[in-house]
MMTF fields as JSON, N, C-alpha, C and O atoms, coordinates in Angstrom:
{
  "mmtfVersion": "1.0.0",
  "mmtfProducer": "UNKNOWN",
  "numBonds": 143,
  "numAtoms": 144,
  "numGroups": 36,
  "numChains": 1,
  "numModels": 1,
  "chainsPerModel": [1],
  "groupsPerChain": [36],
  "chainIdList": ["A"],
  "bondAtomList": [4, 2, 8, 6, 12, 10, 16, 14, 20, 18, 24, 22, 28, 26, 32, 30, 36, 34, 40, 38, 44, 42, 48, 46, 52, 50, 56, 54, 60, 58, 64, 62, 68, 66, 72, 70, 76, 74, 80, 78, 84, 82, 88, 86, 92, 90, 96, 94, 100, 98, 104, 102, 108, 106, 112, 110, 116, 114, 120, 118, 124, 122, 128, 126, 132, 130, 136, 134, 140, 138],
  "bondOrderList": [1, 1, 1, 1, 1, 1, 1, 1, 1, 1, 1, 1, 1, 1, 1, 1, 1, 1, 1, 1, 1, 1, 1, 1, 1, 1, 1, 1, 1, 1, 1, 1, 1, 1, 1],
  "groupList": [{"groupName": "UNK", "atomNameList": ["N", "CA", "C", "O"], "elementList": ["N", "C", "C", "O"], "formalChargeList": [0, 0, 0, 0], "bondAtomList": [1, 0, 2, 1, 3, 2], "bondOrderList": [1, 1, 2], "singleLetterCode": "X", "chemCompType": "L-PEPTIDE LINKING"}],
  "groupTypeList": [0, 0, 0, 0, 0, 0, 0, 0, 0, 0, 0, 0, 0, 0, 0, 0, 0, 0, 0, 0, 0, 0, 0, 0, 0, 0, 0, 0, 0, 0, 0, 0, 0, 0, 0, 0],
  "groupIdList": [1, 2, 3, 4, 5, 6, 7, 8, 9, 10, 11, 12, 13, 14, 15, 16, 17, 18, 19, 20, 21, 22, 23, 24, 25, 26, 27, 28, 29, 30, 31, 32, 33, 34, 35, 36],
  "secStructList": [7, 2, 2, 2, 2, 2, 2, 2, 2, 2, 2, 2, 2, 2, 2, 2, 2, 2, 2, 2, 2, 2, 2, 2, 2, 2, 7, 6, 6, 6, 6, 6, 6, 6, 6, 7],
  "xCoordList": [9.518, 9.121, 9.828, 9.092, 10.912, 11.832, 11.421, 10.826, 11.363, 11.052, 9.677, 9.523, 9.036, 7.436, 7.401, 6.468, 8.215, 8.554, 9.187, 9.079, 9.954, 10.578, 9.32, 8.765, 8.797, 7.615, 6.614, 6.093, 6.351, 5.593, 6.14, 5.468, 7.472, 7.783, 8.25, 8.22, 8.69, 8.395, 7.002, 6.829, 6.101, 4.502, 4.342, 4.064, 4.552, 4.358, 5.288, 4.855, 6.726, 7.671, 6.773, 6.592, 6.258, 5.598, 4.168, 3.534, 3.884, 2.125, 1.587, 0.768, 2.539, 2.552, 2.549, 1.573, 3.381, 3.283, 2.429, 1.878, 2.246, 1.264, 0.079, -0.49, -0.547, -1.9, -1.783, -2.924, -0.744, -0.454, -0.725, -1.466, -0.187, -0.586, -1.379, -1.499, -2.737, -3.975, -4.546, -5.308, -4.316, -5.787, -5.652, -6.643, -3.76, -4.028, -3.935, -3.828, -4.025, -5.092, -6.47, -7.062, -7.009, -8.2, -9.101, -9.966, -8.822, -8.859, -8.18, -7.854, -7.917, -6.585, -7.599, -7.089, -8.126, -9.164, -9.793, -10.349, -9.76, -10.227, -9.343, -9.594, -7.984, -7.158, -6.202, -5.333, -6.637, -6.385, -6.988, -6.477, -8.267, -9.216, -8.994, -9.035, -8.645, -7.768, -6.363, -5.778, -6.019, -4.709, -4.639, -3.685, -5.675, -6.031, -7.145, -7.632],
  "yCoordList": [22.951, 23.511, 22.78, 22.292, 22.66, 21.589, 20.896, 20.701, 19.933, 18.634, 18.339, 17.557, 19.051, 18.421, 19.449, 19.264, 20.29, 20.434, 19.595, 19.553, 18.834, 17.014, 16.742, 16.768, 16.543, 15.238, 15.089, 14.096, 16.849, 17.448, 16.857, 16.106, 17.265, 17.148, 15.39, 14.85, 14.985, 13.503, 12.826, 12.299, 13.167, 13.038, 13.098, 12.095, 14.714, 15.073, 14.217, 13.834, 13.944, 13.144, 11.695, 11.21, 11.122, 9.782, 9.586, 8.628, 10.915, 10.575, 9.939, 9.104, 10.844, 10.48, 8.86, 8.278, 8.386, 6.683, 5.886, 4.969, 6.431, 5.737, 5.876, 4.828, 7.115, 7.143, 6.467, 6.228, 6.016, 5.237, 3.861, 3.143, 3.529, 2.073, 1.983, 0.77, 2.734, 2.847, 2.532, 1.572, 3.574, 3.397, 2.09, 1.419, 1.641, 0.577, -0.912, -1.924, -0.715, -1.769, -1.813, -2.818, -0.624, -0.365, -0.681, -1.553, -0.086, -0.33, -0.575, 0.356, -1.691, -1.826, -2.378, -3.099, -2.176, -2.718, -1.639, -1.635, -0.549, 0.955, 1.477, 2.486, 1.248, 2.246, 1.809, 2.498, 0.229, -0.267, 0.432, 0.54, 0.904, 1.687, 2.873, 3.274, 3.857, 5.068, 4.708, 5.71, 3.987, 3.763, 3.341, 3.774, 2.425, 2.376, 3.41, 3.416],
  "zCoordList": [23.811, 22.519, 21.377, 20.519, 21.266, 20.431, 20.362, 19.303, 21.38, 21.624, 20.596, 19.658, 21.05, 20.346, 18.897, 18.116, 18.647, 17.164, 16.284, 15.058, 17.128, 16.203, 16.27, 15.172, 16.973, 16.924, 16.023, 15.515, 15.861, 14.94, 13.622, 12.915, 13.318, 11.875, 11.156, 10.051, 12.685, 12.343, 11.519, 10.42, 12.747, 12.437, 11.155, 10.498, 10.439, 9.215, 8.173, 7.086, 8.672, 7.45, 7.191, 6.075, 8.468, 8.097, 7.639, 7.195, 7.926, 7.597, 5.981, 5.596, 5.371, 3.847, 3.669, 3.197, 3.965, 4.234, 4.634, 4.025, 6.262, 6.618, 5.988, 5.68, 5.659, 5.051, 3.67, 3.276, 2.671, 1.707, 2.055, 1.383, 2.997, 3.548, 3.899, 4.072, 4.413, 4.848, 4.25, 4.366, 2.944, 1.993, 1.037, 0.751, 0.351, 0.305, 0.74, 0.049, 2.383, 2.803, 3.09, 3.482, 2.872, 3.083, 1.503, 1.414, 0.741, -0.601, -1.726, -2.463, -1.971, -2.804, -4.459, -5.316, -4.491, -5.733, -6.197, -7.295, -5.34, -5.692, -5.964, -6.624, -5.725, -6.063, -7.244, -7.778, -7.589, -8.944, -10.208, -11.323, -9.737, -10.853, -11.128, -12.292, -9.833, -9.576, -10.431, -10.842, -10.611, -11.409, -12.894, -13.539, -13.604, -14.546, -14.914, -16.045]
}
Protein backbone atom coordinates (compact mmCIF):
# COMPACT_ATOMS: atom_id res chain seq x y z
CA UNK A 1 0.00 0.00 0.00
CA UNK A 2 2.95 2.50 0.69
CA UNK A 3 4.82 1.39 -1.77
CA UNK A 4 2.50 2.25 -4.71
CA UNK A 5 1.32 5.42 -2.71
CA UNK A 6 5.09 6.81 -3.46
CA UNK A 7 4.61 5.85 -6.82
CA UNK A 8 1.40 7.46 -7.01
CA UNK A 9 2.67 10.77 -5.70
CA UNK A 10 5.87 10.59 -7.59
CA UNK A 11 3.73 10.07 -10.84
CA UNK A 12 1.71 13.13 -9.78
CA UNK A 13 5.09 15.37 -8.62
CA UNK A 14 6.37 14.69 -12.35
CA UNK A 15 3.47 14.73 -14.48
CA UNK A 16 3.37 18.51 -14.41
CA UNK A 17 6.76 18.43 -16.32
CA UNK A 18 6.46 15.88 -18.34
CA UNK A 19 3.17 16.99 -19.90
CA UNK A 20 5.14 20.58 -20.21
CA UNK A 21 7.66 18.93 -22.29
CA UNK A 22 5.05 17.20 -24.28
CA UNK A 23 3.13 19.79 -25.43
CA UNK A 24 6.19 21.83 -26.03
CA UNK A 25 7.57 19.37 -28.24
CA UNK A 26 4.54 18.64 -29.66
CA UNK A 27 3.65 22.22 -30.32
CA UNK A 28 5.98 24.75 -29.69
CA UNK A 29 4.64 27.41 -32.37
CA UNK A 30 1.19 27.03 -30.77
CA UNK A 31 2.15 27.68 -27.63
CA UNK A 32 4.20 30.77 -28.83
CA UNK A 33 0.67 32.23 -29.79
CA UNK A 34 -0.80 30.93 -26.42
CA UNK A 35 1.94 33.18 -25.05
CA UNK A 36 1.76 36.22 -27.12
Amino acid sequence: EFAHLGIVTDAIRFLPALTEAFTRRLSPHSRDKLAS
